[in-house]
N, C-alpha and C positions, 0 to 999 in steps of 0.2 A: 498771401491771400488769407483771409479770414478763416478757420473751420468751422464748418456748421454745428451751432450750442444752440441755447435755449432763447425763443426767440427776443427775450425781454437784454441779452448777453449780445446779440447778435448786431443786436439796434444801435445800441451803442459804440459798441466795437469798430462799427459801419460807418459812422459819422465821417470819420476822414476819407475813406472812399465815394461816399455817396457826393459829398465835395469835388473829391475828384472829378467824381464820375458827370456832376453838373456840367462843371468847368468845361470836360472834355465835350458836352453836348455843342455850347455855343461855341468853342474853336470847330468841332467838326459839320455845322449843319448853318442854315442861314440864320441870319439874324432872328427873322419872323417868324416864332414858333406857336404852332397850335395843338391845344392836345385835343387830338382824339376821344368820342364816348369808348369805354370797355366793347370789347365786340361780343355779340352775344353768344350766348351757350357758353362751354368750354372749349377755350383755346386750343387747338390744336400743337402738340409740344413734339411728337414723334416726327423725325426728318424722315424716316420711312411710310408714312403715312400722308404727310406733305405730297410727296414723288407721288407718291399712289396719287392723289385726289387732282396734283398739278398734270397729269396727262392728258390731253385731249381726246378722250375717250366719246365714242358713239353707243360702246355695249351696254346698254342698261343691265343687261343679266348680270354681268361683268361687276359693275357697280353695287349693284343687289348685295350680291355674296361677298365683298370687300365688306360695305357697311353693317352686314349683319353679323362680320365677327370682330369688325372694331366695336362696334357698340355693347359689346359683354364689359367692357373694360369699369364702368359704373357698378353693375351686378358683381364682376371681380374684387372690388377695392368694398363694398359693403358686406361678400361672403355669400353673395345668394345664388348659393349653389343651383337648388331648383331651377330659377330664374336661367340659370347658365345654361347647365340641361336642357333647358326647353328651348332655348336660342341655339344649341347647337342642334337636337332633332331636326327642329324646323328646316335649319340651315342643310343640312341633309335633305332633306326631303326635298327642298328649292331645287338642290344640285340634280337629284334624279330628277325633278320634273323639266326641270329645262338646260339640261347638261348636250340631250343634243340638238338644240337651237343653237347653243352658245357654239358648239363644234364647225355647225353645218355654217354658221358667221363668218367663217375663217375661208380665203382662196384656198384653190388645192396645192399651191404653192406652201402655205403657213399651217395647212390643216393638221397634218402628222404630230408636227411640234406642237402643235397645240392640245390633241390628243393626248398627248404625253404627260405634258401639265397638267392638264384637265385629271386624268387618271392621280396624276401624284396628288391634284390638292383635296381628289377625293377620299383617295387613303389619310392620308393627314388628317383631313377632315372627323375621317371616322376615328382614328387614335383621340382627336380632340375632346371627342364626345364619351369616349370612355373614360379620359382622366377624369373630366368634370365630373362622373360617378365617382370616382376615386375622391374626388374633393382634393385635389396636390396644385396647388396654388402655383409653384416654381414650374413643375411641368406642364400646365398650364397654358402657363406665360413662354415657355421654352415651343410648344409645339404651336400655338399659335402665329406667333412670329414665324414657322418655318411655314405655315400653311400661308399667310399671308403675303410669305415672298415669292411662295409658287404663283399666285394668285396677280400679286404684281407684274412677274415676269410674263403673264398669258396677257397679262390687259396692256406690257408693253407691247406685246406682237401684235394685240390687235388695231395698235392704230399704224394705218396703212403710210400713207403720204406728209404731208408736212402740212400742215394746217394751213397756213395763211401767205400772203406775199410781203416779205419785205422791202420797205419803201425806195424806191430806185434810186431817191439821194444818193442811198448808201450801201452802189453797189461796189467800191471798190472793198470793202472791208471783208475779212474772213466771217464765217456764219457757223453756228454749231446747229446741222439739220435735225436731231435727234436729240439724245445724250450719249455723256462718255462721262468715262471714270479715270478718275486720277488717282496713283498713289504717292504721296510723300515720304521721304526720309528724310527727316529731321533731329535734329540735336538729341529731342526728347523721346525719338521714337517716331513710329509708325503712324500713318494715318493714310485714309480714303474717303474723295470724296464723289460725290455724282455731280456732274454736270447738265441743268436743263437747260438745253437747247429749246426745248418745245416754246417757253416760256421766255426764255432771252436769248435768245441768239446768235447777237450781234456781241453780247457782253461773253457768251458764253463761248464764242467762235476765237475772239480776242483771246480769251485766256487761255483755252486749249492749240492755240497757233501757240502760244508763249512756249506755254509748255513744252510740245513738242520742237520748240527751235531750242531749249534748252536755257531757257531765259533767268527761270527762277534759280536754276541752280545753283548752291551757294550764297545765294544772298539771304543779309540777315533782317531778322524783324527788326524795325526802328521806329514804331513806336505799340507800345502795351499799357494800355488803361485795364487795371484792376474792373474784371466782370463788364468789359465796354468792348474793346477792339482788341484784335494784335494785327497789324499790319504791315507787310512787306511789298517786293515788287519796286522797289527805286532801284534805278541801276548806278555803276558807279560811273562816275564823271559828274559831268552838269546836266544834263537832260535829266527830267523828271520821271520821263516814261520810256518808251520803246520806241526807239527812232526807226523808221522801216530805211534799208539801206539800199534800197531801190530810189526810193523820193527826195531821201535822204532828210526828212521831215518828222515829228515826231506824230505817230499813229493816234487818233482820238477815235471815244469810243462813246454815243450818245447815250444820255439817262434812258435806262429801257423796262418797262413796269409792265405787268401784266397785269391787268383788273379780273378777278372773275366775272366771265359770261359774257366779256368783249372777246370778240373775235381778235383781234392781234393784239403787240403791247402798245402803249403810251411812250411818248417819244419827245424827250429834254422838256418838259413837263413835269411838275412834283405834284402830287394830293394836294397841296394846297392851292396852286396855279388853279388845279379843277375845281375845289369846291368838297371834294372828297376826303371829309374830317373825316368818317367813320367807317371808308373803307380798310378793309385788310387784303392784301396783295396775292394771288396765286401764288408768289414766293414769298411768303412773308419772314421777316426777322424775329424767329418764334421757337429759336433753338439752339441750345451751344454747336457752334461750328458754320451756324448758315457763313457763308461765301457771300461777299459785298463788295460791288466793285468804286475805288474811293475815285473822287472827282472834287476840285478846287474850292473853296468858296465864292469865284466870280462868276463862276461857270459851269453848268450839269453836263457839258459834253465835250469835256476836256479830258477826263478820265481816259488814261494810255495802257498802264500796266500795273498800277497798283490795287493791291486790293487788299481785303481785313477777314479775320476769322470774326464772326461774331460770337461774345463773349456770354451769352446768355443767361440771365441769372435774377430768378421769375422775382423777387421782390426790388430789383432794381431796375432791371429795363425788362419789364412787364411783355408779354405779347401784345401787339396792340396801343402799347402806350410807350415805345420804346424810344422815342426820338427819332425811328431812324424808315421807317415804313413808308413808301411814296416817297423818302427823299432822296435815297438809295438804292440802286439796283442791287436785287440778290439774285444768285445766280447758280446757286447749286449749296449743298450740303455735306458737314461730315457724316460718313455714316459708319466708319468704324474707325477707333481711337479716339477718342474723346479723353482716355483718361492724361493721353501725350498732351493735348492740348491744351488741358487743365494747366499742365507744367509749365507751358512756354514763355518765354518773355523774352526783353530785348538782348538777352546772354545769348541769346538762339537764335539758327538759322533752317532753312531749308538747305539739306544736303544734295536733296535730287529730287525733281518732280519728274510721276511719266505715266502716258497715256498707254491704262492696261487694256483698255475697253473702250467701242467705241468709235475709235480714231477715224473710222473712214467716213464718221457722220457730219467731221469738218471738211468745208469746203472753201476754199482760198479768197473767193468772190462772187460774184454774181454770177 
């Protein structure tokens, strides 16, 4: 892989990969491609932030206080302290005014635990607001991130049930009703990732059934596009995917998308099929590590067990303009090790995949 120099060093260095990285678009996607307009504002690049916003949330309060300490992240990168300051007061102030609306939201079942959260992302909260006097840029960034994860895990408790019904076609298939987390051990190292269920389901029930039967383990990446994919999941023999050894049939798993602000996902359908050049996906391919599950070029709902880390790498496959958005299902995120997977390629394998978190949100079938 290339190191990052001076962008006039980089451009050309890049040539053979951007090459590559063509090539690998029209073997890995259909013939018909369309690019998409840029999506507007700035793209969303944090996987934890992603998960935040991908949840099927009802709590506006919830929302509120999530949005109003991502958005320091502008005032952060220009230095305007003040500007911080006064984002974090506010944001204080929000939390006492409506901190016991937000509680009294929660059954008496979830309340406690919510209380608890609530208390911690208020202390964090206030440390936040002190650094920002301090002006400590690294601390900062170190305790927002913690407040922020308090703040995720309360808006994950607060959503109750499962959103929506999945289509009865497809009820023999496993379903991930929730999320769960996966950790990997791999050649390079370590990694974790989140699984949404909320969002894909049926891709995300697939893969976590894998897991837990022990599918991936051992097997190696074969094939790795410099800043494009790495991709594993073929088993050994002839079969392409995961043969269920009940039907004795190889298991398929349909194209499964989630649009924001549709009530469920889109189904063996790509963006293009609809007409939706310039949408971007509630899972969108907007970060090293997103999870993508591969499927044939004859066919979006042949997809069994293979899948790809996506390689993300913002001046080649852009958010938004990456080739790969509505054509492919994503399905979850890394959201720690990133630096292992920087390393990987086809010398590597996955040693052991396993459901740390989670597990009981998979359900075998309908």
């Amino acid at each position: 892989m290339v190191a990052a120099t001076e962008p006039a060093a980089v451009l050309s260095a890049l040539i053979p990969q951007l090459l590559a990285v063509m090539l690998a678009a029209v073997v890995l996607l259909t013939p018909s491609v369309s690019w998409g307009a840029l999506p507007p504002g700035n793209a969303v690049t944090d996987p934890e932030a992603i998960l935040r916003d991908a949840l099927p949330l009802q709590q506006s309060d919830l929302r509120d206080l999530q949005h109003r300490l991502e958005n320091t992240s502008d005032d952060l990168r220009a230095r305007r302290w003040s500007s911080i300051k006064t984002s974090c007061d506010r944001t204080e102030k929000r939390l006492k005014l409506r901190g016991g609306a937000i509680t009294d939201s929660f059954d008496t079942a979830t309340r406690p635990q919510a209380e608890t959260l609530l208390n911690q992302f208020g202390t964090q909260l206030e440390e936040l607001c002190e650094i920002s006097t301090r002006q400590d840029r690294d601390a900062f960034l170190d305790q927002r991130r913690a407040a922020l994860s308090s703040l995720g895990s309360l808006e994950a408790l607060a959503v109750e049930d499962f959103p929506f019904a999945i289509p009865a076609e497809f009820d023999a298939l496993p379903r991930l009703l929730g999320r769960a987390t996966v950790a990997f051990n791999t050649t390079q190292g370590e990694l974790k990732a989140v699984i949404d269920g909320f969002s894909a389901p049926l891709t995300g029930g697939a893969f976590v059934d894998l897991v837990q039967r022990g599918f991936y383990d051992g097997l190696p990446f074969t094939r790795a596009e410099d800043f494009y994919v790495l991709q594993t999941g073929d088993p050994k023999g002839d079969a392409s995917g995961y043969v269920d050894p009940g039907t004795k049939q190889e298991r398929h798993v349909p194209l499964e998308i989630m649009v924001p602000g549709d009530d469920s996902p889109i189904y063996n359908m790509t963006f293009e099929d609809l007409g939706l050049f310039k949408t971007t996906p509630t899972l969108p391919f907007a970060t090293l590590g997103t999870l993508g599950w591969a499927h044939s070029d004859e066919a979006l709902d042949d997809g069994s067990s293979q899948f790809f880390f996506f390689l993300y790498e913002a001046e080649l496959t852009p958010a938004g303009l990456n080739l790969v958005d509505g054509r492919y299902a994503a399905f979850g995120y890394v959201v720690d090790g990133s630096a292992a997977l920087k390393e990987m390629g086809v010398d590597d394998r996955i040693i052991s995949a396993t459901v740390v978190d989670g597990g009981d949100n998979l359900k075998p079938h309908a």
